[in-house]
C-alpha positions in Angstrom: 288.5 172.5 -155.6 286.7 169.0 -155.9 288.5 166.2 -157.0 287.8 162.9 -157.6 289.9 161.7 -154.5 288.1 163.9 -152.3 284.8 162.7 -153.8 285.5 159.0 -153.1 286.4 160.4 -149.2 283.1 162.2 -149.0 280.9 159.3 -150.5 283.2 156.5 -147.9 281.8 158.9 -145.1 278.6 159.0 -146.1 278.0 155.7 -147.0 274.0 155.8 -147.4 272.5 156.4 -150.7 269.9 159.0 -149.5 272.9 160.7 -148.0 275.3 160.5 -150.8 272.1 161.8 -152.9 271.5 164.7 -151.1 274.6 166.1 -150.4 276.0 166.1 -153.9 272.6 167.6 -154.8 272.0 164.5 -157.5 268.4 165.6 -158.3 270.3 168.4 -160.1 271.0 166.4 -162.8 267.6 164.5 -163.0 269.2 161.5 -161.0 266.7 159.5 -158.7 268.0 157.7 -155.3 266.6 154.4 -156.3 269.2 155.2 -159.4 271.9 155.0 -157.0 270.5 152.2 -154.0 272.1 149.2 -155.8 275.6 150.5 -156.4 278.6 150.0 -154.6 281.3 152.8 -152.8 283.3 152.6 -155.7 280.8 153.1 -158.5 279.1 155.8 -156.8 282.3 157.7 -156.1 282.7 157.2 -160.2 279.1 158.4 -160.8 279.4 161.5 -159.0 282.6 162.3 -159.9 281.6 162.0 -163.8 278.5 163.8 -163.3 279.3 166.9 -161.1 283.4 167.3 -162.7 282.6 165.8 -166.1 279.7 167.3 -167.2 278.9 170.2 -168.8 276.5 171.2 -165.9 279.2 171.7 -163.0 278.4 171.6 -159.5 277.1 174.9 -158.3 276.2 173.8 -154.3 276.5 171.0 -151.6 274.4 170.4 -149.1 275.2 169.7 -145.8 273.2 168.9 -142.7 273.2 169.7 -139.4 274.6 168.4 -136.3 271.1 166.9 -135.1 272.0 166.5 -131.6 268.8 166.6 -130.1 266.4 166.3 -132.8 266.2 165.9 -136.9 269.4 167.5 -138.8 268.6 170.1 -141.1 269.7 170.5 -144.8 272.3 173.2 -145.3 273.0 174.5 -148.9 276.6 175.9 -149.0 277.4 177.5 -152.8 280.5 176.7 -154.2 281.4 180.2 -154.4 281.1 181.0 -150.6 282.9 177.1 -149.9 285.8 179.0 -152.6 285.6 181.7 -150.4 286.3 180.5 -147.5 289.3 178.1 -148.9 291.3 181.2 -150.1 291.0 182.9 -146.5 292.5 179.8 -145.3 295.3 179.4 -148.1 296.4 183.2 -147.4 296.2 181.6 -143.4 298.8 178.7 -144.9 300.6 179.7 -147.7 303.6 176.9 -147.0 301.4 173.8 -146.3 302.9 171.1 -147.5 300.5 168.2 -146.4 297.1 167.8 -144.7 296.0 164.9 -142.2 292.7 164.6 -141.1 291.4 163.3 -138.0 287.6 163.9 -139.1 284.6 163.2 -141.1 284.9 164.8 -144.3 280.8 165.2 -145.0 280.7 167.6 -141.3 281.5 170.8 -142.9 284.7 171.5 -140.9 286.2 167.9 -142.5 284.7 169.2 -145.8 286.9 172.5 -146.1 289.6 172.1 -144.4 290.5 168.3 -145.7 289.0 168.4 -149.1 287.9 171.4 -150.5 291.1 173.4 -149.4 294.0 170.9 -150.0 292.5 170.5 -153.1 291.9 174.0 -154.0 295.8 175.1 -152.9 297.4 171.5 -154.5 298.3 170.2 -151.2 297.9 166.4 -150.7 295.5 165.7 -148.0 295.2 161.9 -146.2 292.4 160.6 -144.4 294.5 159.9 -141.0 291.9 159.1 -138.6 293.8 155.3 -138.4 297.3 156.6 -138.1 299.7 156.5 -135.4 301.1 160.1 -134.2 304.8 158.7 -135.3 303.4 158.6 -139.0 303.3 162.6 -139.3 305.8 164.8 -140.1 307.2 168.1 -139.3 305.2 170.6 -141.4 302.3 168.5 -141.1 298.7 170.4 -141.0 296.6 168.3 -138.6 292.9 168.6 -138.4 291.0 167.6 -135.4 288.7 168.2 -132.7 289.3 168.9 -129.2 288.2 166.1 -127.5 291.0 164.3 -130.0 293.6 167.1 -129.2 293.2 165.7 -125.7 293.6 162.4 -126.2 296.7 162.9 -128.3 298.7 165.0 -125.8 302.0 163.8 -125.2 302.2 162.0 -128.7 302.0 164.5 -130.8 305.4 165.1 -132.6 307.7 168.6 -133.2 307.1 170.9 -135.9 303.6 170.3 -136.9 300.0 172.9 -136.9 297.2 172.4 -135.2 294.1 172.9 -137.2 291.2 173.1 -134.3 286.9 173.2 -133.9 283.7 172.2 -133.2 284.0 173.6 -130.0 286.7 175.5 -127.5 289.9 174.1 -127.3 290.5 174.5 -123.7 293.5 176.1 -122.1 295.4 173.8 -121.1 295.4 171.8 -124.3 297.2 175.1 -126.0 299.5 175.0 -123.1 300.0 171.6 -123.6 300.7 170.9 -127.0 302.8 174.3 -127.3 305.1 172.5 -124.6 305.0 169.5 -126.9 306.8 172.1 -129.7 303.5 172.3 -132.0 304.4 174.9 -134.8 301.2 176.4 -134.9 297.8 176.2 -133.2 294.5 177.7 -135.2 291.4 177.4 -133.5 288.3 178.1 -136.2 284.9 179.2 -134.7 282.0 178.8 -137.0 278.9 176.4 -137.6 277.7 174.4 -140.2 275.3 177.2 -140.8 277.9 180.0 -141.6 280.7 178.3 -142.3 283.6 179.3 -141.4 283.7 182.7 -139.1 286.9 183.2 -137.5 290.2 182.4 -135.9 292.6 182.9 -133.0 296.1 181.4 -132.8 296.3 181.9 -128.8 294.2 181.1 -125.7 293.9 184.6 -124.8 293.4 186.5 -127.8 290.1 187.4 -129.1 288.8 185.3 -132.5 289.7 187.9 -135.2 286.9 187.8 -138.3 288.4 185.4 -141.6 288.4 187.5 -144.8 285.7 185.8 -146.2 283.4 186.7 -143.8 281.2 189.3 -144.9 277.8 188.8 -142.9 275.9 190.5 -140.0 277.1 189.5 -136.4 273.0 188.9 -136.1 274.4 186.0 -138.0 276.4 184.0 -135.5 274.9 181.6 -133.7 276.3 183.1 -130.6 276.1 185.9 -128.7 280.0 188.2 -128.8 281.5 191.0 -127.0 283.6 193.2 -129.9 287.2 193.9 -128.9 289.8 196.8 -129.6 290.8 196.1 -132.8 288.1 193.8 -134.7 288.4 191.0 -133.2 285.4 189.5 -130.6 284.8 187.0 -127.9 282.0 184.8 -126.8 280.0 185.0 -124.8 277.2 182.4 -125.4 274.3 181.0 -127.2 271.3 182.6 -128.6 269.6 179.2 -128.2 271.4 177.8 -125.2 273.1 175.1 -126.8 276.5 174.0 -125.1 279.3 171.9 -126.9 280.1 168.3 -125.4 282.6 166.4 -126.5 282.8 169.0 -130.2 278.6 168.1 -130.5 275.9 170.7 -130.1 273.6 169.9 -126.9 270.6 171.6 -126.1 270.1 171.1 -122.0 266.4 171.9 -122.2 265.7 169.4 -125.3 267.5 166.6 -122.9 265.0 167.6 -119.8 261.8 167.4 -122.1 263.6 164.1 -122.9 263.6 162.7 -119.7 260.1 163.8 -119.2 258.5 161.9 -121.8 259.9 159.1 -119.7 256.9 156.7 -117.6 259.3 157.0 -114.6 260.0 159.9 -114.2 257.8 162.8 -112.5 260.0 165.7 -112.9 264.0 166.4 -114.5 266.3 169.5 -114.6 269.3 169.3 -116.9 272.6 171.5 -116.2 275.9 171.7 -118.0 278.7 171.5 -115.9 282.6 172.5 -117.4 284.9 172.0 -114.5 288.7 171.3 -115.5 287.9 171.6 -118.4 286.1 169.0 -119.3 282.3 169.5 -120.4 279.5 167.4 -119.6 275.5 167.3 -119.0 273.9 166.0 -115.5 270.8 165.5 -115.0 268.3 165.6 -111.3 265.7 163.0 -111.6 262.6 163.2 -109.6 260.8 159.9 -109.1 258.7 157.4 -106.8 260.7 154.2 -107.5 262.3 152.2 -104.6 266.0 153.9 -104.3 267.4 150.3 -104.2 266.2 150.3 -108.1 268.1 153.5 -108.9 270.9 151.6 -111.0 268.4 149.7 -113.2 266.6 152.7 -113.3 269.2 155.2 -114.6 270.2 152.0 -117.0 267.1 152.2 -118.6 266.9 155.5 -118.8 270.0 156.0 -120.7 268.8 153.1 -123.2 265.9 155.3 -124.0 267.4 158.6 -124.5 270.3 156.6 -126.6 266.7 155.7 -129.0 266.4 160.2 -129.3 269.7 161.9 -128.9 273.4 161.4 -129.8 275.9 160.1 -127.1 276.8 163.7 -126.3 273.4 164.7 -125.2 272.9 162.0 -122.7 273.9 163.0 -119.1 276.9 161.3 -117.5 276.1 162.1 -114.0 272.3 161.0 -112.7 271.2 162.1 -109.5 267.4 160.7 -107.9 265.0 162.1 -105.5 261.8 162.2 -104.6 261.2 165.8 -105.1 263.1 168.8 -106.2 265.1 170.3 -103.7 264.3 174.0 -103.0 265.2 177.3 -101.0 263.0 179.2 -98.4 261.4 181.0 -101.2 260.4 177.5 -102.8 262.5 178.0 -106.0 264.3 175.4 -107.2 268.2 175.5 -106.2 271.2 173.0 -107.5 271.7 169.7 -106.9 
């Protein structure tokens, strides 16, 4: 399920020695950071591979952290038994797989199963292919990506090859889109790093239908769903009102109490906005500064919230005023 190739993947991802430390749970085995500072990729890919595939103390649990798009990420232990879990849903799901490409991280959960831990567990050879050209793959290819990548490979994306797709919606016209470019298969997997993953649907309009695997309370999912005939679910939306830009995890209201902490500006309001498909934050700025310093303004203001957030949670569209603009009744209306 964890080989040492996939290990030397995971350890180029992560890079850091705090990182590498606490996602292979090293402390496990009585091993220190500072053990590990001094190393390079290579000899920490041999360290962990001889300590958690070697040793007479296998490796029971990774942990994982959380997106952290708008504020510190959170560890998340995954046991190997629910991670071996979830890979034989998704070998029943591919039975005939013949190779994997991956267009993602492999220490972001989603990476982790479907182009480590899975390949691995069904003997399928899996290729880091973020640096490949589209002409490289070949018909009966699994491809794993992200949206926002689906998008920017339409209309290069060869015959005869399946779509592995999350961290977020993959929007209509992207199914309608590579279908017409003769993808094999589409599979769109809803989950979190939190539960792993939930569910699947292999169309547009169908409802996400639950994974074998899944064996948890619906108070679980980090989203609020309306059940369908038959099993399967849709969503609705977010316990917590986070929205997905660009496959990250935004919280609109943890951007506005960003842009409040700023000296400029009086007052904010944050809104998410997913016209033609295409998902982004914007963001109403109230302040007293001359309008002919706007620019600078929202300049500076992007350089600081690029110090908090990730890319994804900083609004691409600024608007500034003096005040908030309201209705007859004094509450505040859109921008």
């Amino acid at each position: 399920m964890l080989d040492s190739q996939g290990i030397l993947r995971l350890v180029k991802d992560l890079s850091n020695p705090a990182a590498i430390h606490q996602f292979f749970r090293l402390s496990d085995w009585s091993i220190e950071v500072d053990q590990i500072h001094d190393k390079s990729i290579d000899e920490l890919a041999d360290l962990v591979s001889t300590t958690l595939l070697d040793g007479p103390q296998q490796w029971q649990a990774l942990t994982l952290s959380s997106s952290g798009s708008t504020g510190e990420p959170k560890p998340i232990r995954h046991s190997r038994e629910s991670l071996e879990s979830e890979c034989a849903s998704w070998r029943a799901l591919l039975p005939d797989a013949k190779r994997v490409l991956s267009l993602v991280p492999s220490h972001h959960l989603y990476g982790l199963v479907w182009s480590v831990l899975w390949p691995c567990s069904a003997g399928i050879p899996a290729e880091d292919a973020r640096d490949w050209e589209p002409s490289r793959w070949r018909e009966g290819d699994v491809i794993v990506a992200v949206p926002l990548q689906w998008e920017k490979l339409l209309q290069r994306v060869p015959r005869g090859v399946t779509a592995i797709s999350s961290a977020g919606v993959l929007p209509e016209k992207l199914w309608d889109g590579l279908k017409a470019l003769g993808m094999e298969r589409i599979i769109e997997v809803y989950g979190s790093t939190e539960t792993g993953g939930v569910a699947i649907r292999e169309a547009f309009q169908d409802p996400y239908r639950f994974a074998a695997h899944w064996t948890h309370r619906v108070e679980d999912l980090p989203d609020e769903i309306e059940p369908c005939e038959g099993g399967g679910f849709r969503i609705l939306r977010r316990k917590d009102g986070g929205v997905k830009v660009a496959g990250s995890l935004v919280y609109p209201s943890l951007v506005q109490q960003a842009l409040l902490e700023l000296p400029a500006v009086e007052n904010a309001k944050v809104r998410y906005i997913d016209t033609e498909n295409r998902a982004r934050l914007e963001a109403l700025v109230i302040t007293q500064v001359p309008e002919t310093e706007y620019a600078q303004l929202e300049l500076q203001i992007k350089r600081d919230l690029g110090e908090k957030l990730q890319d994804a949670a900083i609004p691409r569209l600024f608007s500034f005023r003096r005040q908030l603009p309201t209705n007859q009744l004094g509450k505040v209306v859109l921008w």
